[in-house]
N, CA, C and O atoms as CSV, one atom per row, in Angstrom:
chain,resi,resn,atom,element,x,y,z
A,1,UNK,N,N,15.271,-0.864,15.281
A,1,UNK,CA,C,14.013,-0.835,14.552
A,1,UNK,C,C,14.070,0.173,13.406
A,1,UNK,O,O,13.517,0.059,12.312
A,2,UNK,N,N,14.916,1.289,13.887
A,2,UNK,CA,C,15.010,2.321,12.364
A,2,UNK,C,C,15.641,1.639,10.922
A,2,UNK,O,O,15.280,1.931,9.783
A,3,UNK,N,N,16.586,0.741,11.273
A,3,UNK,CA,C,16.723,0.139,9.987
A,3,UNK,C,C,15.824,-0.776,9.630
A,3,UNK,O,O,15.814,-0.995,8.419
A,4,UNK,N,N,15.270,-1.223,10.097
A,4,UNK,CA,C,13.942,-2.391,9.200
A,4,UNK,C,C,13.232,-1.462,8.917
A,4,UNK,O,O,12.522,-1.750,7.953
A,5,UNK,N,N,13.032,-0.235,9.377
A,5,UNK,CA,C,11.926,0.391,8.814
A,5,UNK,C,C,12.317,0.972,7.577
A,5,UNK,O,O,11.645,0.815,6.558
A,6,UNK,N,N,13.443,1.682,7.615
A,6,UNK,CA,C,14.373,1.896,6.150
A,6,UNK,C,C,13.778,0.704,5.297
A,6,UNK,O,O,13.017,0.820,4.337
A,7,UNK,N,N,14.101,-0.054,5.648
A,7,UNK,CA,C,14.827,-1.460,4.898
A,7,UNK,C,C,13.463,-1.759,4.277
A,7,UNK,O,O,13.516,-2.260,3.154
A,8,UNK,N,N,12.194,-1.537,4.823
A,8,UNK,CA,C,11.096,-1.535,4.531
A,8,UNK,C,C,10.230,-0.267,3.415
A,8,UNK,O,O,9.540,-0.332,2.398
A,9,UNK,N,N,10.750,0.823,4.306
A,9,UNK,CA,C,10.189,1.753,3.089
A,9,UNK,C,C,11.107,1.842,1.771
A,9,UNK,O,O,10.666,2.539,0.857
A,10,UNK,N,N,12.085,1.333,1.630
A,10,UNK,CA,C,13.192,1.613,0.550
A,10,UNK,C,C,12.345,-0.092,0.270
A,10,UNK,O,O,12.126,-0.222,1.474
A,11,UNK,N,N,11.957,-0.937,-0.124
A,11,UNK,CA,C,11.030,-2.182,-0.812
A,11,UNK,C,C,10.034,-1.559,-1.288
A,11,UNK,O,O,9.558,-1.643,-2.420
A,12,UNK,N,N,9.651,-0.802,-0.250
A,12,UNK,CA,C,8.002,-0.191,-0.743
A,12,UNK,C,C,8.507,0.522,-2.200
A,12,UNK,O,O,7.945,0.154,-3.232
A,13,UNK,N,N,9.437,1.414,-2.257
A,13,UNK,CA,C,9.673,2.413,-3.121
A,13,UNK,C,C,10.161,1.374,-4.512
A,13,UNK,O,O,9.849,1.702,-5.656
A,14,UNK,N,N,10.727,0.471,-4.304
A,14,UNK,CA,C,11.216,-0.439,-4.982
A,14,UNK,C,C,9.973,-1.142,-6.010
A,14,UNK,O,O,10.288,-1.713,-7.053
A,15,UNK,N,N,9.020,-1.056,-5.711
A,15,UNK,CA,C,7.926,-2.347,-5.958
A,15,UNK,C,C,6.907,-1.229,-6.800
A,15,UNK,O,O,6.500,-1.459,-7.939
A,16,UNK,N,N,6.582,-0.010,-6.046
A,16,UNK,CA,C,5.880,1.441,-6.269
A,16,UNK,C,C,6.787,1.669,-7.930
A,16,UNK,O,O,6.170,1.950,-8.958
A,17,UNK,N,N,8.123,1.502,-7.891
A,17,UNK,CA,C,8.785,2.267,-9.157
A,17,UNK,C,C,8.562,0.953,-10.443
A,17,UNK,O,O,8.508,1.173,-11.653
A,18,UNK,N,N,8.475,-0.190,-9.880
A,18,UNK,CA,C,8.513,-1.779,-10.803
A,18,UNK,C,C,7.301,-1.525,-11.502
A,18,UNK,O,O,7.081,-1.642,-12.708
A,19,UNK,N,N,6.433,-1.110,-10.452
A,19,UNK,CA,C,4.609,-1.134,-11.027
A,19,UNK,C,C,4.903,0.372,-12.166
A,19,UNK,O,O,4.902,0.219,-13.387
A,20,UNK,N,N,5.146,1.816,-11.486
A,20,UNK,CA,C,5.192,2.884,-12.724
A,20,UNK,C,C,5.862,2.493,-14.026
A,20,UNK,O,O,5.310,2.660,-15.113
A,21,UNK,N,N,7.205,1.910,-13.865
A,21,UNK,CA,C,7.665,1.290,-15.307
A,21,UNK,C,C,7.089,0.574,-16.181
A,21,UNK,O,O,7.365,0.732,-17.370
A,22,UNK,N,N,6.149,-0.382,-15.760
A,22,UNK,CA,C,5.493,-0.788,-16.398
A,22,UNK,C,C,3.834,-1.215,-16.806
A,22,UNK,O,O,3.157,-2.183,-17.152
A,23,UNK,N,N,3.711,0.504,-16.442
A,23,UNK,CA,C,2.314,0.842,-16.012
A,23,UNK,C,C,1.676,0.891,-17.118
A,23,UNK,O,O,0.451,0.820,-17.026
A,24,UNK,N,N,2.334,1.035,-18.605
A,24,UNK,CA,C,1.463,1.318,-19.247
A,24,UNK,C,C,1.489,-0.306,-20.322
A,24,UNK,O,O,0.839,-0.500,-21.349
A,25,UNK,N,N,2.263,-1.067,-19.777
A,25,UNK,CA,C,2.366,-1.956,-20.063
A,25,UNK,C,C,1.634,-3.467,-19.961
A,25,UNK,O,O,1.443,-4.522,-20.566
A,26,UNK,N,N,1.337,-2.623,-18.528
A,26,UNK,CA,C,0.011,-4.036,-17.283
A,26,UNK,C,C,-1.084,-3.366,-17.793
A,26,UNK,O,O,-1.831,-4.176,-18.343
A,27,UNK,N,N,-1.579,-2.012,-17.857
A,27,UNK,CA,C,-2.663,-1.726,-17.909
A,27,UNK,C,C,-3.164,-2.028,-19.235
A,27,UNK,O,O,-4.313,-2.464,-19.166
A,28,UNK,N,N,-2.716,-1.953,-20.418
A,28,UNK,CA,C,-2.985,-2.398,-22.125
A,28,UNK,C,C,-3.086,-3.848,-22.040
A,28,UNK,O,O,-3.763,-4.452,-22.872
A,29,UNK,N,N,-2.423,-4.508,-21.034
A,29,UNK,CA,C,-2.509,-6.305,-21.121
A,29,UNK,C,C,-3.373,-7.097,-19.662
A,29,UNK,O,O,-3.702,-8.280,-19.566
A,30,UNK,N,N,-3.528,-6.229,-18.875
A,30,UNK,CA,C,-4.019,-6.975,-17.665
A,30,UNK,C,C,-5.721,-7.556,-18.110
A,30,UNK,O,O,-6.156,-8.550,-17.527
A,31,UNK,N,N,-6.577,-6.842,-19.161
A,31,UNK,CA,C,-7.609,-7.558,-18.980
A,31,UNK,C,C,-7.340,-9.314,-19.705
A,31,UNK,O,O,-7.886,-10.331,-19.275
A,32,UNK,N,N,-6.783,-9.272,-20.369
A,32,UNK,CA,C,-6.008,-10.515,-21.628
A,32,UNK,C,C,-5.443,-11.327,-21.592
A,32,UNK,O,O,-5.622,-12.370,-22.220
A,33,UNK,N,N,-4.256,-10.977,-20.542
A,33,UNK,CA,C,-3.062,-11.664,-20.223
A,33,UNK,C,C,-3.333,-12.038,-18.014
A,33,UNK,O,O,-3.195,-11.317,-17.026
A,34,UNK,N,N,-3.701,-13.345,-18.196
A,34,UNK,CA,C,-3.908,-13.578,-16.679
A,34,UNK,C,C,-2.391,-13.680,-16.024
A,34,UNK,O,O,-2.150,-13.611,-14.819
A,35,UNK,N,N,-1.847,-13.780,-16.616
A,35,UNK,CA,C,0.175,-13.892,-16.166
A,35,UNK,C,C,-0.082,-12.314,-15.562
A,35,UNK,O,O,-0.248,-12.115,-14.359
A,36,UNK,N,N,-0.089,-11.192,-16.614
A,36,UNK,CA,C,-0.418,-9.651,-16.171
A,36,UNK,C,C,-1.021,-9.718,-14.866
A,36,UNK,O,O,-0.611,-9.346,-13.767
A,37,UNK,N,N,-2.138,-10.302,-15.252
A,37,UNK,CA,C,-2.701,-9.761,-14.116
A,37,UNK,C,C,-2.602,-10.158,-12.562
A,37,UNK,O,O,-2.850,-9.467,-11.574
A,38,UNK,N,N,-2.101,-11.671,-12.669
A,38,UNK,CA,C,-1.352,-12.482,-11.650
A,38,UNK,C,C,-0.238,-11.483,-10.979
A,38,UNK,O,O,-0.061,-11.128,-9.814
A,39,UNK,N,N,0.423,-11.186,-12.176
A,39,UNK,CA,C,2.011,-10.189,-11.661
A,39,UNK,C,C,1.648,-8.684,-10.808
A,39,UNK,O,O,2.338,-8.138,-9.947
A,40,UNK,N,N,0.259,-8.219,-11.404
A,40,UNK,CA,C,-0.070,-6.747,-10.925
A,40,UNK,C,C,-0.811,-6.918,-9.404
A,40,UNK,O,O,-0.606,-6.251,-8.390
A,41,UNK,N,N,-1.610,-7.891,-9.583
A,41,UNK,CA,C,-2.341,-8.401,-8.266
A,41,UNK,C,C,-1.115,-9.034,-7.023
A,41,UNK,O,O,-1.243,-8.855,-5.812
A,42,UNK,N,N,-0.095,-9.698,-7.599
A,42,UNK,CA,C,0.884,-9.622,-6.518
A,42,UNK,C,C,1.473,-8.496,-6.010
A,42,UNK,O,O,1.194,-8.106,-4.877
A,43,UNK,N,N,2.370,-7.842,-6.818
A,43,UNK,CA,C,2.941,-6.338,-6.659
A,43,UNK,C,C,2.023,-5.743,-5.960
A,43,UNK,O,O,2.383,-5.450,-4.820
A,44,UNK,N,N,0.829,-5.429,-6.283
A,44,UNK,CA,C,-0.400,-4.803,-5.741
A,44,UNK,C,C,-0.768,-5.355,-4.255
A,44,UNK,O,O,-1.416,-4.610,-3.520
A,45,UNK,N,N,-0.395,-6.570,-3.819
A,45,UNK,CA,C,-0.626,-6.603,-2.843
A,45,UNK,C,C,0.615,-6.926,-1.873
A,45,UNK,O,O,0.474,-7.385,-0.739
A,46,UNK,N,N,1.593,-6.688,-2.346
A,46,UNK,CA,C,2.762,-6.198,-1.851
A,46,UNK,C,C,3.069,-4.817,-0.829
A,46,UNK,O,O,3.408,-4.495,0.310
A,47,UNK,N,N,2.630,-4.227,-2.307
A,47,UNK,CA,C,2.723,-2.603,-1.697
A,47,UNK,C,C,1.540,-2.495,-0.647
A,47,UNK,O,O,1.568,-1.619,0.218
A,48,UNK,N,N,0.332,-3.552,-0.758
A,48,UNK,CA,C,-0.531,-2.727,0.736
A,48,UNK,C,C,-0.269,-3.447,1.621
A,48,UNK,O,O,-1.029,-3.341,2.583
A,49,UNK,N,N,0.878,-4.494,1.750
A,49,UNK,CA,C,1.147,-5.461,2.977
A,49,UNK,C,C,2.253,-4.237,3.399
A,49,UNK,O,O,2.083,-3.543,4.401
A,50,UNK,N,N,3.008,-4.134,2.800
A,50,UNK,CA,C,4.194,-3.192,3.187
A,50,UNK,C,C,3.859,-1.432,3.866
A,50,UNK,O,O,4.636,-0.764,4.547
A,51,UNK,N,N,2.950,-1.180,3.561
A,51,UNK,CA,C,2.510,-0.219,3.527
A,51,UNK,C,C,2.015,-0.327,5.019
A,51,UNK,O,O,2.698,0.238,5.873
A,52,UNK,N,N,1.048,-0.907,5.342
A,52,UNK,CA,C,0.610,-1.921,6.540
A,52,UNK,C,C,1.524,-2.016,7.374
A,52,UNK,O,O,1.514,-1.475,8.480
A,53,UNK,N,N,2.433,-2.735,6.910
A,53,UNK,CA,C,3.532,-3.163,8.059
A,53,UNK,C,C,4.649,-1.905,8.568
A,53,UNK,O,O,5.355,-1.977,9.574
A,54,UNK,N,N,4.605,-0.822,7.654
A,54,UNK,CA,C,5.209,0.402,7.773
A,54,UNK,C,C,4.454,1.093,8.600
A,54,UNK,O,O,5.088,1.872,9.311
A,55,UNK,N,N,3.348,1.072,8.742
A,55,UNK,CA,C,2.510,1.681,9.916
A,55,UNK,C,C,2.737,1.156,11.460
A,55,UNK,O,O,3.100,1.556,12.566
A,56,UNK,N,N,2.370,0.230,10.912
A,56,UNK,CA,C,2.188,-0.589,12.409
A,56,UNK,C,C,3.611,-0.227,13.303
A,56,UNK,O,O,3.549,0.134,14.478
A,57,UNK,N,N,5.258,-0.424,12.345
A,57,UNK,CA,C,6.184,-0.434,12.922
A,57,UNK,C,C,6.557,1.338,13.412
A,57,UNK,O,O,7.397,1.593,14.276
A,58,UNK,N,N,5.857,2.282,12.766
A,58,UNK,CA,C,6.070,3.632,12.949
A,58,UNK,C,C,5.146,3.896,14.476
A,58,UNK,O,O,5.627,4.724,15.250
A,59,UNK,N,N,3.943,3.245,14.849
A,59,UNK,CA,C,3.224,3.389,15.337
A,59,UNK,C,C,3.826,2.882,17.006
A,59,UNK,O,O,3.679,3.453,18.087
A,60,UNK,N,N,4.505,1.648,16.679
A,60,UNK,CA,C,5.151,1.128,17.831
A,60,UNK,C,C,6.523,2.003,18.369
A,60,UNK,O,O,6.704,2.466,19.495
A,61,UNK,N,N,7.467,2.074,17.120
A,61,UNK,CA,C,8.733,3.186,17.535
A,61,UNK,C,C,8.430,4.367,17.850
A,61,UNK,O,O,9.344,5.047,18.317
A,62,UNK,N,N,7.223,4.924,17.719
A,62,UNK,CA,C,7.257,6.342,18.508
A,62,UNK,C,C,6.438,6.019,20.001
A,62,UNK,O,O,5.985,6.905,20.726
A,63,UNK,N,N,6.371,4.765,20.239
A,63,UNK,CA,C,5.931,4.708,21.783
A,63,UNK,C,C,4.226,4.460,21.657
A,63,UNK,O,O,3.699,4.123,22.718
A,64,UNK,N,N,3.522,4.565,20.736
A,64,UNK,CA,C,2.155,4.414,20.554
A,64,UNK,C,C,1.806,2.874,21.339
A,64,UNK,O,O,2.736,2.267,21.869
A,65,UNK,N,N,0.507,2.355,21.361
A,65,UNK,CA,C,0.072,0.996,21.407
A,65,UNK,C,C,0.087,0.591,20.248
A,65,UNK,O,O,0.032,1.308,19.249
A,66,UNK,N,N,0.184,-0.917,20.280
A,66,UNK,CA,C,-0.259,-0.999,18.639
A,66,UNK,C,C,-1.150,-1.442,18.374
A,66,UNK,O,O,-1.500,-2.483,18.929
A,67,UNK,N,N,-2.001,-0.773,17.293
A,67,UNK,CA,C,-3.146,-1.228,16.715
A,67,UNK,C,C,-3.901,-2.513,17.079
A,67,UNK,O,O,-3.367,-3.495,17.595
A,68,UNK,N,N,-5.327,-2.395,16.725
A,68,UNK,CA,C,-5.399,-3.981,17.156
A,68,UNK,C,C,-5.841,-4.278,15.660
A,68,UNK,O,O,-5.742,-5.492,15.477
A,69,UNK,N,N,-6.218,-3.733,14.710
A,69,UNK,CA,C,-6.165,-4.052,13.075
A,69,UNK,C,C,-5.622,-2.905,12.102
A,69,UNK,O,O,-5.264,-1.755,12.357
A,70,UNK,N,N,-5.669,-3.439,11.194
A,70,UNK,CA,C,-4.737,-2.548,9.944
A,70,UNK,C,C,-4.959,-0.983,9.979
A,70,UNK,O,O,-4.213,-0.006,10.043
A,71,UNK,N,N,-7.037,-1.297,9.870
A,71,UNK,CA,C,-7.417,-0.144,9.438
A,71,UNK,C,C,-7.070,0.823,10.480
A,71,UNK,O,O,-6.832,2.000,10.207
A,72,UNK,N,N,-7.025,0.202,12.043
A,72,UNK,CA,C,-7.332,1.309,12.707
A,72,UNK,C,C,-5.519,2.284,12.960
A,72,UNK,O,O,-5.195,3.328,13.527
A,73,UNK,N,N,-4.613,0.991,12.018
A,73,UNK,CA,C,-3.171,1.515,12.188
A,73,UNK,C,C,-2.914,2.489,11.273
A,73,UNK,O,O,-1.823,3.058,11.296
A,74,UNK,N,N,-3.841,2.804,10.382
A,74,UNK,CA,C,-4.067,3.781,9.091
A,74,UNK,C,C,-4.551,4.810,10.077
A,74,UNK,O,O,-3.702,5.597,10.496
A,75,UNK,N,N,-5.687,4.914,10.475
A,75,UNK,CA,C,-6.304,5.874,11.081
A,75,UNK,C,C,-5.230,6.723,12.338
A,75,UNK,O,O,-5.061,7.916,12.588
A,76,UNK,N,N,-4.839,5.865,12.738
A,76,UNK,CA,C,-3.564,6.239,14.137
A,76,UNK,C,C,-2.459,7.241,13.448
A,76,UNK,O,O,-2.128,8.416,13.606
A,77,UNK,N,N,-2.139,6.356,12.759
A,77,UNK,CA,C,-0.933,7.798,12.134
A,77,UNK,C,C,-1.306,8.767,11.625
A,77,UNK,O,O,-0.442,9.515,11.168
A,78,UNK,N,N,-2.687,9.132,11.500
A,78,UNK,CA,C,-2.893,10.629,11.567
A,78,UNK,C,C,-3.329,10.974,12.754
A,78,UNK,O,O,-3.053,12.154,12.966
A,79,UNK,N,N,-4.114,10.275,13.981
A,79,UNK,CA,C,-4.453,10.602,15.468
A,79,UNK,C,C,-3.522,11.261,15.733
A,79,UNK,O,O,-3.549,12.391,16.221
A,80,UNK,N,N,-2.060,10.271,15.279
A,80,UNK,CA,C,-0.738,10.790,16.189
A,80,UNK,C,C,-0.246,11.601,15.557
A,80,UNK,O,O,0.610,12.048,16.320
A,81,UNK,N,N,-0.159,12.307,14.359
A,81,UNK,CA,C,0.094,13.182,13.715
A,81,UNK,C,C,1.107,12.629,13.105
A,81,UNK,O,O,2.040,13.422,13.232
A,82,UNK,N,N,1.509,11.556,12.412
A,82,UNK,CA,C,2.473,10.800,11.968
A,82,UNK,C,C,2.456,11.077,10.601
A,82,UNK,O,O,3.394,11.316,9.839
A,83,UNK,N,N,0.994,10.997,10.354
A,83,UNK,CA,C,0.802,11.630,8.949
A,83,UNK,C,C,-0.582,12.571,8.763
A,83,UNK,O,O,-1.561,12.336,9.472
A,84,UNK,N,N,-0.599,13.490,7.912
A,84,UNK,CA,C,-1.566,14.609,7.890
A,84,UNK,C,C,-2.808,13.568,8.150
A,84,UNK,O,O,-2.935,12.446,7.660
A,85,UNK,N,N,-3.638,14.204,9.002
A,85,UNK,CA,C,-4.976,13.071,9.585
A,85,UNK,C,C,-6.136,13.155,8.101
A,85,UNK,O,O,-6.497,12.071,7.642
A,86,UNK,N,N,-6.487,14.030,7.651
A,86,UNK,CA,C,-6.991,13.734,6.259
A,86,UNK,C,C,-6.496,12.966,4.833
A,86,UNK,O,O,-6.997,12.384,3.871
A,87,UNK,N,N,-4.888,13.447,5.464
A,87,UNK,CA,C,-4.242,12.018,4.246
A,87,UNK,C,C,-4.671,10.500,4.930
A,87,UNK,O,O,-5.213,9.694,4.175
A,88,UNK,N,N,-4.437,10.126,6.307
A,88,UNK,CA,C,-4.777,9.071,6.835
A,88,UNK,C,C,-5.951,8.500,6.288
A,88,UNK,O,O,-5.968,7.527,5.534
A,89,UNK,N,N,-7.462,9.481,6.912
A,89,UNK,CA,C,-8.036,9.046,6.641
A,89,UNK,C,C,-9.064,9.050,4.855
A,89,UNK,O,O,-10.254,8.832,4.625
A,90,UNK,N,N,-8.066,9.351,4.067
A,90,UNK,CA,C,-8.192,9.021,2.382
A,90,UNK,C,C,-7.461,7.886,2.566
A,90,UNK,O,O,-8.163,6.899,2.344
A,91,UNK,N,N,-6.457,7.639,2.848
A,91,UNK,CA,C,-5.708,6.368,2.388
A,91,UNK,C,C,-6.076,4.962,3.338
A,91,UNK,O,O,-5.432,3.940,3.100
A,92,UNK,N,N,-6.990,4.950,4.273
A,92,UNK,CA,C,-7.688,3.720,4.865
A,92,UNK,C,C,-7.947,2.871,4.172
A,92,UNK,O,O,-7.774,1.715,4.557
A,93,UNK,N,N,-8.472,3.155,2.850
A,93,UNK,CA,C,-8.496,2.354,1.727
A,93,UNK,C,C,-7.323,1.484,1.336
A,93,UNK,O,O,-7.553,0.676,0.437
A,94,UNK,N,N,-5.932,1.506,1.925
A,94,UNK,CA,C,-5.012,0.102,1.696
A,94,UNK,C,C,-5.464,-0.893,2.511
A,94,UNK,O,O,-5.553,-2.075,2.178
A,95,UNK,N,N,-5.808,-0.345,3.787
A,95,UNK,CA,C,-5.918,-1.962,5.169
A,95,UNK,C,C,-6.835,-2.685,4.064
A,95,UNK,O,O,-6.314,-3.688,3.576
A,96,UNK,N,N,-7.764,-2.440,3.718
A,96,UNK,CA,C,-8.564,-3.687,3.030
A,96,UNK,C,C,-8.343,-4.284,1.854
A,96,UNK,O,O,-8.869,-5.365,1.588
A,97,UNK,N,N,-7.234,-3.401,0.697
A,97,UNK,CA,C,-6.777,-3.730,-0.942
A,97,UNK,C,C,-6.443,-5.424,-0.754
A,97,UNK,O,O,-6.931,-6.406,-1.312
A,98,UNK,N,N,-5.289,-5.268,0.391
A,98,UNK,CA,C,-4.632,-6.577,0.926
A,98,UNK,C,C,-5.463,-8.237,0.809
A,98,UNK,O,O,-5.374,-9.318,0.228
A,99,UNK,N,N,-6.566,-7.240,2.163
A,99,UNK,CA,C,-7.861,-8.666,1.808
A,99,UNK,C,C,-8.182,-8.934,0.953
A,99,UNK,O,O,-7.954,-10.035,0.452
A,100,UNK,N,N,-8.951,-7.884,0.355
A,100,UNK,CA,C,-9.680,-8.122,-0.863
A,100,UNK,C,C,-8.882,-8.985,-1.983
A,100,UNK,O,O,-9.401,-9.882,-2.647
A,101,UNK,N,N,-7.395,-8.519,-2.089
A,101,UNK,CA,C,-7.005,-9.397,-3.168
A,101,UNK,C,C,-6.746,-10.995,-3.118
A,101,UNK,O,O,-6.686,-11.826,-4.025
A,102,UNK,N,N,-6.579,-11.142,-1.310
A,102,UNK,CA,C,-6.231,-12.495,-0.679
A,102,UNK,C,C,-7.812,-13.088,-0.667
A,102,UNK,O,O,-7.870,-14.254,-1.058
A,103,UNK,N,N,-8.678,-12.684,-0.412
A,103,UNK,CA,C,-9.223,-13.055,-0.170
A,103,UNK,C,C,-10.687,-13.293,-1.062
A,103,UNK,O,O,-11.504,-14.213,-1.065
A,104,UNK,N,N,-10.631,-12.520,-1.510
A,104,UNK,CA,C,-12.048,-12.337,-2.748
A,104,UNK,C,C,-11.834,-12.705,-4.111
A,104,UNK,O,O,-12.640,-12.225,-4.908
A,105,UNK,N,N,-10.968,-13.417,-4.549
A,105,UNK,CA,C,-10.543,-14.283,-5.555
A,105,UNK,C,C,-11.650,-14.583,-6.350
A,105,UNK,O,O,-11.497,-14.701,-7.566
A,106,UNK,N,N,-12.998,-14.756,-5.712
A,106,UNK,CA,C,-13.992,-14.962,-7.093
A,106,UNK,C,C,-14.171,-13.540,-7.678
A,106,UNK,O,O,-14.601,-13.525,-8.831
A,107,UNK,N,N,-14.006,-12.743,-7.293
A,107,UNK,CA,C,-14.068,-11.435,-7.982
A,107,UNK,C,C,-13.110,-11.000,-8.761
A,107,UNK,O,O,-11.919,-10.884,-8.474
A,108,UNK,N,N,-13.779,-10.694,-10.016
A,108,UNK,CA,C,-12.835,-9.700,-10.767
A,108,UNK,C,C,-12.358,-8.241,-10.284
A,108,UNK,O,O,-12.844,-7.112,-10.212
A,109,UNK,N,N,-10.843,-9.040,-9.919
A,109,UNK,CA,C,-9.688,-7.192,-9.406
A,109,UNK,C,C,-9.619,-6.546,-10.304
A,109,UNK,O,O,-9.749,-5.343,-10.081
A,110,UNK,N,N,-9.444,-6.870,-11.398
A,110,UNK,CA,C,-9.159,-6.007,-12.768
A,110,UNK,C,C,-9.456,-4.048,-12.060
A,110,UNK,O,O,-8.601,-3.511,-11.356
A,111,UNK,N,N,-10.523,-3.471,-12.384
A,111,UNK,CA,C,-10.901,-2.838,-11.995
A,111,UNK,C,C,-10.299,-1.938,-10.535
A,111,UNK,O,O,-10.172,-0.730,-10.339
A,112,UNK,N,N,-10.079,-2.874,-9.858
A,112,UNK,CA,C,-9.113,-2.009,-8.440
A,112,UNK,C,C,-8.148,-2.217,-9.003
A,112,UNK,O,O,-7.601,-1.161,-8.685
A,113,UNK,N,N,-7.022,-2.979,-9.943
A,113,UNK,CA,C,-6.147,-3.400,-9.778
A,113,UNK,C,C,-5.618,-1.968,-10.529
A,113,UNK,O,O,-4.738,-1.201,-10.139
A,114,UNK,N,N,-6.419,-1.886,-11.673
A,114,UNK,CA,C,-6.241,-0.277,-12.263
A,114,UNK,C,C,-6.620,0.743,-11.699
A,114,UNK,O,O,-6.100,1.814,-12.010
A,115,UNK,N,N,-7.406,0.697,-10.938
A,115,UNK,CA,C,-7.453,2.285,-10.264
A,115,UNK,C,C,-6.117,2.542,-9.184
A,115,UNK,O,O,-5.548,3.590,-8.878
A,116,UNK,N,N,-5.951,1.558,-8.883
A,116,UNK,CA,C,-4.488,1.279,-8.129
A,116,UNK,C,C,-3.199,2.070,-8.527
A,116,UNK,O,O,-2.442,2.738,-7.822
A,117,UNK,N,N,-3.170,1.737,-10.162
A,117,UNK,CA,C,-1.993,1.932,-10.549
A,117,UNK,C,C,-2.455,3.309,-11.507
A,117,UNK,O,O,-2.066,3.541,-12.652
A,118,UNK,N,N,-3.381,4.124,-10.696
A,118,UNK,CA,C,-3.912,5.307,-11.134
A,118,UNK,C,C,-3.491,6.035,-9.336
A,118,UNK,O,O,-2.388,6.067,-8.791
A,119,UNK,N,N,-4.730,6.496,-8.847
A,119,UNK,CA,C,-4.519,7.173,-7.360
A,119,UNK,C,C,-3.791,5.928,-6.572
A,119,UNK,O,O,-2.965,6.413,-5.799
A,120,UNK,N,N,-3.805,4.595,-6.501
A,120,UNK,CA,C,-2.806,3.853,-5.396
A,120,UNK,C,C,-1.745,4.189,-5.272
A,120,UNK,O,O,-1.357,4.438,-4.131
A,121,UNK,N,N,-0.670,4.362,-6.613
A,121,UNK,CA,C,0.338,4.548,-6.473
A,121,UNK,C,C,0.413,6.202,-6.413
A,121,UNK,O,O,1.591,6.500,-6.610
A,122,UNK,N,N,-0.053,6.895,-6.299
A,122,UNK,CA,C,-0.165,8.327,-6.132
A,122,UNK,C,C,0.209,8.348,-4.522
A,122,UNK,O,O,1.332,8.601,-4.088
A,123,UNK,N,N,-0.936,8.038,-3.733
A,123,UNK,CA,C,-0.900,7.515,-2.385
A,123,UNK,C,C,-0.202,7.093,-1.862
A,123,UNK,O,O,0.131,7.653,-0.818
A,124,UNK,N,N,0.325,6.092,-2.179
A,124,UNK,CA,C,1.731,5.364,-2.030
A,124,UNK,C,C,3.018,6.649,-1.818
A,124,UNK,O,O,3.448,7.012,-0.723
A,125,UNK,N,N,3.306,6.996,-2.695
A,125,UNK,CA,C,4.228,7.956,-2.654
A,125,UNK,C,C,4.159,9.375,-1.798
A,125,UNK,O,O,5.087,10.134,-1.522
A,126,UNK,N,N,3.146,9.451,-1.563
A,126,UNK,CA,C,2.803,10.548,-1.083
A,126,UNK,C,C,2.867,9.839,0.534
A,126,UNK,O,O,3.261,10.599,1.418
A,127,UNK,N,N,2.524,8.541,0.899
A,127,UNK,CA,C,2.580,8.266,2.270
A,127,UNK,C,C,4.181,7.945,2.757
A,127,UNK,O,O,4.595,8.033,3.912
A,128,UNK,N,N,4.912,7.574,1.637
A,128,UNK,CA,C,6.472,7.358,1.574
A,128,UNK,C,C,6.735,8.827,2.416
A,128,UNK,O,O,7.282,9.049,3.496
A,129,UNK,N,N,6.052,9.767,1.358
A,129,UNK,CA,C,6.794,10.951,1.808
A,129,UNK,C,C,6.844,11.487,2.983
A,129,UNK,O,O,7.826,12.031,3.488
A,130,UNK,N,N,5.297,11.284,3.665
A,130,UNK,CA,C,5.177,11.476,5.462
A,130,UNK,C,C,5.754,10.743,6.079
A,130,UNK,O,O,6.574,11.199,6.875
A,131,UNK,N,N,5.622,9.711,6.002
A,131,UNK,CA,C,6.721,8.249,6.850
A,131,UNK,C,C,8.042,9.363,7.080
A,131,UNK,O,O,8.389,9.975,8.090
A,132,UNK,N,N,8.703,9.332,5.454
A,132,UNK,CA,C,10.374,9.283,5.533
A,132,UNK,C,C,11.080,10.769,6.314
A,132,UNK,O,O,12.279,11.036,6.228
A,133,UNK,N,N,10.120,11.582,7.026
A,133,UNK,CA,C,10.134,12.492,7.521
A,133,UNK,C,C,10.976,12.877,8.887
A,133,UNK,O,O,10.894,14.008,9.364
């Protein structure tokens, strides 16, 4: 299980560095260009599936139960001290990015999709960093 989880946070980091390269690039074209914004809303919901699934699998290899939903697998890795419990519970806010983008399609993402690639990917990296510990 330690290598899928590698194998997993080294994608995350992969997808996290695709979005900074061309951050200033999506953000000047995403309201304009629906291709942009198609491409940022995938990536974007990449990183909170992965992110997700990096929990859940950290949560199970140290012997935990596992979760019975996302959010509460966010919340757990700080219960368990997996990750600082106030970073946990700031970053609860991925279990739902996921839905929302799958699922709320009549809504304009624009708006999360950029604050995303403002504090998301901040978050992101910063949860890389407790994970890879």
């Amino acid at each position: 299980m330690r290598e899928v989880l590698f194998q997993k946070v080294q994608r995350l980091m992969e997808e996290i560095k695709y979005l900074e390269d061309n951050k200033d690039r999506f953000l000047e074209q995403i309201e304009d260009s629906l291709d942009v914004k198609k491409i940022v809303e995938r990536s974007v919901f990449l990183c909170a599936e992965m992110a997700l699934d990096i929990s859940d699998l950290l949560i199970v290899e140290k012997g935990f139960p596992k979760p019975a939903t996302y959010r509460d697998a966010i919340y757990k890795l700080g219960d368990f001290n997996i990750v600082p419990k106030d970073f946990a519970y700031d970053f609860v806010h991925i279990a739902g990015l996921g839905n929302f983008l799958a699922h709320e399609y009549l809504k304009n993402t624009v708006p999360t999709l950029k604050e995303f690639m403002g504090k998301g990917l901040v978050d992101l990296k910063e949860f890389i960093n407790h994970v890879g510990k």
